[in-house]
C-alpha positions as CSV (number, residue, x, y, z in Angstrom):
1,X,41.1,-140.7,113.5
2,X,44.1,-138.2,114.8
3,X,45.9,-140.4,117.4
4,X,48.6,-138.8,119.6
5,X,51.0,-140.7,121.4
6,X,53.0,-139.7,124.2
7,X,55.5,-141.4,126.4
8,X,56.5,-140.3,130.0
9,X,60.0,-141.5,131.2
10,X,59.8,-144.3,128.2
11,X,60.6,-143.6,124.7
12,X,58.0,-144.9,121.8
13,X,59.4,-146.5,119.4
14,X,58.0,-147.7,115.5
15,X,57.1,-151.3,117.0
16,X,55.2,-149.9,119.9
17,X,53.3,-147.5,117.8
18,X,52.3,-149.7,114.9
19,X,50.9,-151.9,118.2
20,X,49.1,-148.9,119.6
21,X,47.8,-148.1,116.1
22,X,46.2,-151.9,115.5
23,X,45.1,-152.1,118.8
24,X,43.1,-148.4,118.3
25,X,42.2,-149.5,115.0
26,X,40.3,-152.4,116.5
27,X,38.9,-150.8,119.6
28,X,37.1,-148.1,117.4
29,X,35.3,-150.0,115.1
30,X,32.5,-150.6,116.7
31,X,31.5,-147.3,116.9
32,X,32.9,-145.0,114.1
33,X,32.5,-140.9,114.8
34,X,34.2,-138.2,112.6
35,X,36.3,-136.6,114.0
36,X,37.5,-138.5,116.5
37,X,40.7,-137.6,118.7
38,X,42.4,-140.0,120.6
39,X,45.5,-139.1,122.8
40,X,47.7,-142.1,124.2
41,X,49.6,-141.6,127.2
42,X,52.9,-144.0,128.0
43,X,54.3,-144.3,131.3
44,X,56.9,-146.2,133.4
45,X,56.6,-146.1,137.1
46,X,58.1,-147.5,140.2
47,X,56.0,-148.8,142.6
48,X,56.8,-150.8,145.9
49,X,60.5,-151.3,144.5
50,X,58.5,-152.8,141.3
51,X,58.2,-151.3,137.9
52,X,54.9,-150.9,136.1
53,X,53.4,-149.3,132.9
54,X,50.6,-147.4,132.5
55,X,48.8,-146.3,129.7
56,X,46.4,-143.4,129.2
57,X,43.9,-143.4,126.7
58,X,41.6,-140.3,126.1
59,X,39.3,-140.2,123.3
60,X,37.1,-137.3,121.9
61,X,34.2,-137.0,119.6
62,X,31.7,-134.7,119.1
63,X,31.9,-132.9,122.5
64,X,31.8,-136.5,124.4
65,X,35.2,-137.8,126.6
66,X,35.9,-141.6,126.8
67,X,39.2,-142.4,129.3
68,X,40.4,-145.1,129.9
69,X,43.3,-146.5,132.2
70,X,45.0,-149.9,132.5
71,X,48.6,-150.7,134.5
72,X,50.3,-154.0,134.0
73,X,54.2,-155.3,134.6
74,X,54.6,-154.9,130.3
75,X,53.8,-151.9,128.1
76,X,51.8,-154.1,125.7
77,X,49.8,-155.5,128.4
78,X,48.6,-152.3,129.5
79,X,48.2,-151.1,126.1
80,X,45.9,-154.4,125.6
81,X,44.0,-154.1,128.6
82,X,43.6,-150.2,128.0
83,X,42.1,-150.4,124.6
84,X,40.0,-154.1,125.5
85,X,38.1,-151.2,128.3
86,X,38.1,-148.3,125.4
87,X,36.3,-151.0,123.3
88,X,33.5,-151.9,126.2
89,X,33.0,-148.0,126.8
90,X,32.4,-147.2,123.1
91,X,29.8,-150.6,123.0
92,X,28.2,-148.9,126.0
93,X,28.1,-144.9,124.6
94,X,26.9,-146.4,121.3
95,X,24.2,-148.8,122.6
96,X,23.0,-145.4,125.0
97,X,23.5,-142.9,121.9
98,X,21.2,-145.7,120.0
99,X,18.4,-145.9,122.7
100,X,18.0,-142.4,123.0
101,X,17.6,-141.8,119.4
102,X,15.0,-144.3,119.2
103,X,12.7,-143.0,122.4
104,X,13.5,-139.6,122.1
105,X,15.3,-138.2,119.2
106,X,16.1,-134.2,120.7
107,X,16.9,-135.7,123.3
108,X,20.4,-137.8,121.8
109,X,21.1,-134.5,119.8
110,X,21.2,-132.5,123.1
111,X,23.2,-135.0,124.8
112,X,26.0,-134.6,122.1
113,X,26.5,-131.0,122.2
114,X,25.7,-130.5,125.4
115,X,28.4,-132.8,127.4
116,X,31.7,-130.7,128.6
117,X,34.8,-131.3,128.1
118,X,35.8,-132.1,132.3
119,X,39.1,-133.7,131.7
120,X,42.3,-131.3,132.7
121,X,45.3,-131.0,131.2
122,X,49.3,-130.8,132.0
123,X,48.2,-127.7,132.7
124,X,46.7,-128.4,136.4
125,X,48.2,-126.6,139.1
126,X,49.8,-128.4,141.9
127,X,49.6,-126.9,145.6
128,X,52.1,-128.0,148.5
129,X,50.9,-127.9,151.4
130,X,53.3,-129.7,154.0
131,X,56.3,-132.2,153.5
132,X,54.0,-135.4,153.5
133,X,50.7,-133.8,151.6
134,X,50.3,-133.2,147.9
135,X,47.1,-131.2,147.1
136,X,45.9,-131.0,143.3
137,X,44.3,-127.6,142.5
138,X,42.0,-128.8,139.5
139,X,39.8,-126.0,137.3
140,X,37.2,-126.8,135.0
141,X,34.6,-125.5,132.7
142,X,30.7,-126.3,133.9
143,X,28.0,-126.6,131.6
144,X,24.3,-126.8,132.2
145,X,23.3,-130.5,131.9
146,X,20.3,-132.5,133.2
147,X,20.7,-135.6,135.7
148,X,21.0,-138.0,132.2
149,X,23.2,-136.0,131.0
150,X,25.5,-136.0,133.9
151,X,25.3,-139.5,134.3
152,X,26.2,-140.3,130.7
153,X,29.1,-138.3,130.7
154,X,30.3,-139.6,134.4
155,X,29.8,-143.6,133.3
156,X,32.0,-142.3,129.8
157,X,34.9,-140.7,132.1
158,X,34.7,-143.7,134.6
159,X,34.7,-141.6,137.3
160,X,32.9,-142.4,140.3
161,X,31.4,-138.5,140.8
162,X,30.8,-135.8,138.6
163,X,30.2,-132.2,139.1
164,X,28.2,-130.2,136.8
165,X,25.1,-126.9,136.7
166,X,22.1,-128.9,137.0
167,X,19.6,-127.7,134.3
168,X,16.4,-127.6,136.7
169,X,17.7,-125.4,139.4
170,X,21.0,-123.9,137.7
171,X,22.8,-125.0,140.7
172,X,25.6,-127.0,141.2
173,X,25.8,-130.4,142.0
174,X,27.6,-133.5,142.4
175,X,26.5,-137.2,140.5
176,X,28.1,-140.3,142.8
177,X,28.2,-143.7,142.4
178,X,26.3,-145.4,145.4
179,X,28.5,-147.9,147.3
180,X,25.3,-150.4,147.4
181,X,25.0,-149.8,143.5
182,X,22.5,-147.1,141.5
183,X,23.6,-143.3,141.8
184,X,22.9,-140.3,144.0
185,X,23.2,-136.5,143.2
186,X,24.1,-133.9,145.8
187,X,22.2,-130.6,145.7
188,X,22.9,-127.4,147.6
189,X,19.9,-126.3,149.8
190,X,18.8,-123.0,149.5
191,X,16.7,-121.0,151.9
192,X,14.4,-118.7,151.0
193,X,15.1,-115.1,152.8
194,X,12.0,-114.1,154.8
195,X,10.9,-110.3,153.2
């Protein structure tokens, strides 16, 4: 496992990466993939005259993306929480990874080279607008995926939508999470031209 960690307006020192290190080491073994990247992310913030730490973890293995977030008054806390939620995802990936194969074993194989890599990088332009609005200009990659697919790799990123090529139509579309629970995809219409 390659782990890189970064810290934003905090330094990292020996203690607090030997902690990130254990903790990792724990969160990943119940479900070990070569290779496996995982990138940690530091950061001290002020919020409502309060400071808080965050900590970033993104993990990537065989075309798949796990993320996970957690913000607490203390580093360690965060770092806890953050690789506790890590831990749950890779239980959940592993238990869907192991289903699959069982029901349907082309299936599991398609799912793991066919999932793209959505999350963005430092490198995601920032647009002002006005004084008071920020607008994030985000570009990314879309692959062909079917409706399990998309929701697999939406449920791993914890997002609550996810855009992607759908592989019946080839069109875009959007996976949400449903406010009353389940999921909903969004779909372009497309009219037929009269000839």
């Amino acid at each position: 496992m390659n782990i890189t960690i970064t810290g934003r307006r905090m330094s990292v020192n020996e203690e607090l990466h030997d902690h990130v290190d254990h903790r990792l080491a724990n969160a990943t073994k119940v479900f070990q993939i070569d290779p496996m990247d995982v990138e940690v992310v530091l950061r001290r913030d002020t919020r409502a005259s309060r400071e808080v730490s965050t900590c970033e973890i993104t993990l990537r293995t065989k075309g798949n993306i796990i993320r996970t977030e957690a913000t607490d008054e203390e580093i360690r806390a965060a770092i806890d929480i953050a690789t506790a939620k890590l831990e749950r995802q890779l239980r959940k990936y592993k238990t869907r990874v192991i289903d699959r194969r069982q029901r349907a074993p082309r299936l599991s194989e398609a799912i793991e080279q066919a999932i793209p890599d959505q999350i963005l990088t430092d490198e995601d332009e920032f647009v002002e607008e006005d004084d008071e609005q920020l607008i994030r200009v985000k570009e990314i990659d879309l692959d062909m995926l079917n409706t399990q697919q998309a929701l697999l790799q939406m449920d791993l990123l914890g997002h609550d939508f996810f855009l992607y090529v759908s592989a019946e139509d080839g069109l875009p579309a959007v996976m949400y999470r449903r406010n009353e629970g389940g999921y909903g995809v969004i779909r372009p219409r497309v009219e037929q031209e009269e000839g």
